[in-house]
C-alpha positions, 0 to 999 in steps of 0.5 A: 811309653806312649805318643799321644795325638793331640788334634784340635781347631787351630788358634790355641796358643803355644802356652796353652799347649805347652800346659796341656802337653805337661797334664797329660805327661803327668797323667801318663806317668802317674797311670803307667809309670815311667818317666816323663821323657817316655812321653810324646805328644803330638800336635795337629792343628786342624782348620774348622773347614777341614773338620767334619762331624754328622755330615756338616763341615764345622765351619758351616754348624750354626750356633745351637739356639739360645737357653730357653728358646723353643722351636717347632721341634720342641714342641709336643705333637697334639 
């Protein structure tokens, strides 16, 4: 059976975790058969500043602007 990697921004709690690792078990058995004891999952808890995406560490992203608010960009070209 498979062992999952699970990798995630640290701060989720051990219950959290707990009830995740039971959801995908129960999804791999229902989808691949076997049991539950054939499934391993994996935690990594990764630090924002430790995680980069399009170039830019995660720690660093500022928040995307709020619902309804316009810039520059979304204006049309005249």
């Amino acid at each position: 059976m498979p062992t999952l990697r699970v990798e995630l921004f640290e701060g989720r709690t051990p219950e959290q975790k707990a009830a995740l690792a039971r959801e995908l078990t129960e999804a791999c058995v229902r989808v691949l058969g076997g049991s539950p004891g054939g499934v391993d999952i994996l935690f990594y808890d990764i630090k924002k500043s430790d995680w980069a995406t399009g170039g830019v560490r995660r720690g660093e992203l500022r928040a995307p602007p709020p619902r309804g608010a316009r810039s520059c960009l979304s204006r049309r070209a005249r």
